[in-house]
RODO-2510 file (C-alpha; in nm, 4 decimals, decimal comma):
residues 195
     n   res          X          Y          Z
     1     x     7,6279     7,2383     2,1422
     2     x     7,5630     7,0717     1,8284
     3     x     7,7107     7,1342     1,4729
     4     x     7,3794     7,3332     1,3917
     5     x     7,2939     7,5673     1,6909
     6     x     7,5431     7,8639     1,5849
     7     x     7,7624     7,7918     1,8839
     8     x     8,1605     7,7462     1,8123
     9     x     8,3716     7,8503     1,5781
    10     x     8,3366     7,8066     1,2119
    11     x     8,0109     7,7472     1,0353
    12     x     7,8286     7,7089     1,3904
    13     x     8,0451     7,3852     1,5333
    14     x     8,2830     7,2868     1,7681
    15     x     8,6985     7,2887     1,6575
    16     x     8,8447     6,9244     1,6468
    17     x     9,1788     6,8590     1,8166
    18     x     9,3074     6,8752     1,4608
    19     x     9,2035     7,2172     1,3890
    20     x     9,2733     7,3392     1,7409
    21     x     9,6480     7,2263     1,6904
    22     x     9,6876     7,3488     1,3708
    23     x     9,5569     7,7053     1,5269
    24     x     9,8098     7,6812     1,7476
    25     x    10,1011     7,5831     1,5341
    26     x     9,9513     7,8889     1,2744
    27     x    10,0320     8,1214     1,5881
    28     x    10,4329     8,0172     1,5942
    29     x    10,6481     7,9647     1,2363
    30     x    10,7455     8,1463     0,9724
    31     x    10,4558     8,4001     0,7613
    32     x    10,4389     8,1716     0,5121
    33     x    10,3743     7,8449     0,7359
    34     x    10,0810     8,0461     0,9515
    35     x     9,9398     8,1278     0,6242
    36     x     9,9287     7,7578     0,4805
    37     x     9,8293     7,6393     0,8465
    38     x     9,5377     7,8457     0,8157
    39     x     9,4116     7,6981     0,4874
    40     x     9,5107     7,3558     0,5044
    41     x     9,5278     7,2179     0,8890
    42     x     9,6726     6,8868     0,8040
    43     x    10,0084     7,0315     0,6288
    44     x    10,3144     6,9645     0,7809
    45     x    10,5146     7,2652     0,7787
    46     x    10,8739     7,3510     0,6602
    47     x    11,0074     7,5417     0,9529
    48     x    11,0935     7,3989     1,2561
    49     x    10,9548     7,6305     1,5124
    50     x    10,5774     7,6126     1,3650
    51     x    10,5644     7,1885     1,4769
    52     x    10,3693     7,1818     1,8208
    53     x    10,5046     7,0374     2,1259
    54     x    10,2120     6,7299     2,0379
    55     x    10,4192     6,6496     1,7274
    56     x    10,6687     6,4886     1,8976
    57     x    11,0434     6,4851     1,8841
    58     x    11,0728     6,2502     1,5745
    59     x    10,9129     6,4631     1,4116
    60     x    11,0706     6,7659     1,5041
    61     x    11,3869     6,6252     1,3670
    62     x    11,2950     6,5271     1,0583
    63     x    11,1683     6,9055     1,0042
    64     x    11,5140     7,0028     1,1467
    65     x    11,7024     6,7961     0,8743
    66     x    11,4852     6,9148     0,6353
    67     x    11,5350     7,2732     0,6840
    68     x    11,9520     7,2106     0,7376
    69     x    11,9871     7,0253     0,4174
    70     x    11,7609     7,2750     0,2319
    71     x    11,9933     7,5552     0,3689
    72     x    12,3161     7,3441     0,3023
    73     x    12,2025     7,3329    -0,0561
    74     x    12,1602     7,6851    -0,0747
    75     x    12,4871     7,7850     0,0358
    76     x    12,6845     7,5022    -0,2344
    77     x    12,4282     7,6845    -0,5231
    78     x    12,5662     8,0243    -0,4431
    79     x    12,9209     7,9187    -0,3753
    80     x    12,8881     7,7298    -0,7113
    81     x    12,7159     8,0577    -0,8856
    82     x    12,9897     8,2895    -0,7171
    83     x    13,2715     8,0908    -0,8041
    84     x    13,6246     8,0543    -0,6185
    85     x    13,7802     8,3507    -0,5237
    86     x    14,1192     8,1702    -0,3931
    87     x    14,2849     7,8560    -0,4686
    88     x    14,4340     7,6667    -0,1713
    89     x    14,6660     7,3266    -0,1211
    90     x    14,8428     7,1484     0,1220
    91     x    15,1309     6,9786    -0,0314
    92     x    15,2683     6,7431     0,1826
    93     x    15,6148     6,8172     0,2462
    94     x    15,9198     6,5955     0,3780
    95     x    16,2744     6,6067     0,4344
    96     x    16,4367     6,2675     0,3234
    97     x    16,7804     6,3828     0,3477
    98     x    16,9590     6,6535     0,4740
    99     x    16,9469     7,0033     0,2942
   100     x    16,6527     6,8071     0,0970
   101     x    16,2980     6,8499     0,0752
   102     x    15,9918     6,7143    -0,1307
   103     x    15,6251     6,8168    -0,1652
   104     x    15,4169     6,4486    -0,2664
   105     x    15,0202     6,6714    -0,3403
   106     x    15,1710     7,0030    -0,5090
   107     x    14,8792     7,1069    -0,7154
   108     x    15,0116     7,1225    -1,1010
   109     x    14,7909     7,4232    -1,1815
   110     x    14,7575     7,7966    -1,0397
   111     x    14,4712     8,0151    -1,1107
   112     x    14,5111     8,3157    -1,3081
   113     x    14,4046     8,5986    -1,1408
   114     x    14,3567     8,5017    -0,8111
   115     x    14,5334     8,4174    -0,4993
   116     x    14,6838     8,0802    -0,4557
   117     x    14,7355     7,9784    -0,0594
   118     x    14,9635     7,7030     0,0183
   119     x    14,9311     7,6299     0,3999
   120     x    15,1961     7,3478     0,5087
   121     x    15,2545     7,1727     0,8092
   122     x    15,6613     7,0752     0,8502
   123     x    15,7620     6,7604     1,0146
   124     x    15,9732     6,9786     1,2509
   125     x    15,9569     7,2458     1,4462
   126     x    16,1858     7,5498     1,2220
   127     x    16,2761     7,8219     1,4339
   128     x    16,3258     8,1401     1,2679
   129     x    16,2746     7,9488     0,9793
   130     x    16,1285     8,1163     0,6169
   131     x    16,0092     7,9276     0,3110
   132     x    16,0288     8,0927    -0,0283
   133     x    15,8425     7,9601    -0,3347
   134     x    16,0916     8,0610    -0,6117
   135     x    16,0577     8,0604    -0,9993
   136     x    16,2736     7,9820    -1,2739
   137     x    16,3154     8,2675    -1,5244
   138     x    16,4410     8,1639    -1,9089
   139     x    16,7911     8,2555    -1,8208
   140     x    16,8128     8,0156    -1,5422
   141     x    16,7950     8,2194    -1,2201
   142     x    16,5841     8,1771    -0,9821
   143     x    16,3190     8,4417    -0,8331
   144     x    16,1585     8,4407    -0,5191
   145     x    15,7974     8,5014    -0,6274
   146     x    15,6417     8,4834    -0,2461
   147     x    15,8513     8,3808     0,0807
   148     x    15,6156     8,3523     0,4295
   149     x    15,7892     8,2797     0,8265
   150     x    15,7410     7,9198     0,9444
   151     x    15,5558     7,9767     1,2923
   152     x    15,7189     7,7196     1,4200
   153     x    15,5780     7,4281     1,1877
   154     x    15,3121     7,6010     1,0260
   155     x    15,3622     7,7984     0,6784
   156     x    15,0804     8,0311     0,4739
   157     x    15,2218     8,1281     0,1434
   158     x    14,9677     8,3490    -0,0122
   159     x    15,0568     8,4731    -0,4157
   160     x    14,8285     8,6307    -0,6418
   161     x    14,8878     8,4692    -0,9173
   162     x    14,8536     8,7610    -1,2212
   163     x    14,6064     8,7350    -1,4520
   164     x    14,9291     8,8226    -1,7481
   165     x    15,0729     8,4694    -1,6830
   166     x    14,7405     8,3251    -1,8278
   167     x    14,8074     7,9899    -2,0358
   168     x    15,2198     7,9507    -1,8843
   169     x    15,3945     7,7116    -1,7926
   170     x    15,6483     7,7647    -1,4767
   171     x    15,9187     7,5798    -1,3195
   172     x    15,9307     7,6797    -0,9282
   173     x    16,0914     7,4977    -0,6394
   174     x    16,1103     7,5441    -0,2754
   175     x    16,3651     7,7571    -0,0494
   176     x    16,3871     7,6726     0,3666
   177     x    16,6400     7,9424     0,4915
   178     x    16,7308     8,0187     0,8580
   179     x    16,8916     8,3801     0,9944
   180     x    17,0220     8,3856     0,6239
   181     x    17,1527     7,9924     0,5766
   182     x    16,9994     7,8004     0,3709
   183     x    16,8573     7,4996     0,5148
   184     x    16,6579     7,2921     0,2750
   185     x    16,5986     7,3035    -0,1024
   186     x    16,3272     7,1373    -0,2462
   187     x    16,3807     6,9919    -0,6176
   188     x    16,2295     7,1273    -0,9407
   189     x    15,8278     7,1385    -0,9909
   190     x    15,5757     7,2419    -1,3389
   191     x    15,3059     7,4599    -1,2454
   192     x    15,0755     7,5410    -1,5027
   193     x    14,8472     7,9182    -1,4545
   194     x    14,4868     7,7902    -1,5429
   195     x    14,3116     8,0084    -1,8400
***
């Protein structure tokens, strides 16, 4: 069977071990692999399925990363394109003295619009325990704008922020009560509501 007597496969020869494999990776992969496979047998395809067993695991991982960090880019373009949907912090808080409390990462600025989440982990265990973010209205009193349970050191405070206090300013501090006593009151913090 010579490369002349019409035996074989294409134009009357024999497949190389090349062309076989690349026939069989053109059976496994993705549509558009098979098709490239097909038309050029020394391409290294994208997906990870279409690399024979023969390629090895080496290379089978670096197809692997490849795909991942291709995929990993795609999800950080559309989370860029779609934008945040929710602001969140953890603020760090302590109690340095008793009936005190501070927050040392309290993020200066809110976004308009949108919900603002402020998970916090207390030092201690508060049982029964509720935190209220309060703010300070131009008369002097103080409002509770969102108050959450502390489960037993955990805390989610979730505000929507409204998309009226655009471009303000706001002076808001911290509330720890327990069955109605207060416990802990944090001191006085600027927020700013992004535009």
């Amino acid at each position: 069977m010579g490369a002349g007597d019409g035996s074989g496969v294409a134009g009357g020869r024999e497949p190389d071990e090349r062309e076989a494999a690349a026939a069989s990776r053109a059976q496994e992969g993705c549509a558009e692999c098979r098709d490239a496979l097909r038309l050029a047998p020394d391409m290294r395809p994208h997906c990870a399925v279409s690399v024979s067993d023969a390629a090895g695991d080496a290379d089978r991982a670096k197809v692997l990363v490849r795909a991942i960090s291709q995929t990993a880019c795609a999800i950080a373009a559309t989370a860029a394109f779609v934008g945040p949907t929710a602001a969140s912090a953890q603020a760090g808080v302590a109690f340095p003295a008793p009936g005190e409390m501070t927050f040392s990462a309290l993020p200066v600025q809110l976004p308009a619009g949108r919900t603002f989440t402020l998970r916090e982990v207390m030092p201690l265990a508060i049982w029964g325990g509720e935190l209220a973010l309060q703010r300070q209205s131009a008369s002097g009193a103080w409002r509770t704008l969102v108050s959450a349970p502390v489960r037993p050191r955990v805390v989610w405070l979730h505000w929507f922020v409204p998309a009226s206090w655009r471009g303000q300013r706001m002076t808001v501090r911290f509330r720890l009560e327990s069955g109605g006593k207060l416990l802990a009151l944090s001191g006085s913090y600027t927020m700013a509501v992004s535009r």
